[in-house]
N, C-alpha and C positions, 0 to 999 in steps of 0.2 A: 055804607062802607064798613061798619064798624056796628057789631053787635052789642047792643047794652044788654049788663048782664046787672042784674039784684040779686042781693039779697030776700031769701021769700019772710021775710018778719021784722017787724020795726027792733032797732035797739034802743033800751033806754037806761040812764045811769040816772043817779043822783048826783048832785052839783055836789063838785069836789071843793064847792067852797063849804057847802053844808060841813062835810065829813069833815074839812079843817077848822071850823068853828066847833062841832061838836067836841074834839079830839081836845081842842083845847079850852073848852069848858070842863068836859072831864078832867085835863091836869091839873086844870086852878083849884077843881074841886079835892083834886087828891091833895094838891100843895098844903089846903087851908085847913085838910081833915089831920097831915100829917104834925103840921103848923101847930093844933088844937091838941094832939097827941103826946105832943114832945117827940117825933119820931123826927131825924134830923137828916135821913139819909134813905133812900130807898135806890133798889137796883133798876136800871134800866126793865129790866125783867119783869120786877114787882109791877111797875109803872105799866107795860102793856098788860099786865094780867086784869089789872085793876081798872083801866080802861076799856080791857073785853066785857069783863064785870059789868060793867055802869053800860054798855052800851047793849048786849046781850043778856044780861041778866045771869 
């Protein structure tokens, strides 16, 4: 009745609980660097930059 249709190639992600554990290892690590710093404030901004950093190099 009814034609199945595919996709011709598997999809694959990584577990989005990976990326939410790693994301927030990265922030604890920026909290503790900032912490160790004296830096008492950081911008949303700074925050993703620094966790592209740490996760991209």
């Amino acid at each position: 009745m009814y034609d199945i249709k595919k996709i011709p190639f598997e999809i694959q992600a990584s577990s989005a609980f990976t990326d939410r554990e790693q994301g927030r290892n990265a922030f604890m690590t920026l909290c503790q660097e900032a912490k160790q710093n004296s830096i008492q404030y950081m911008s949303l901004d700074e925050i993703n930059a620094e966790i592209q950093k740490a996760r991209y190099g």
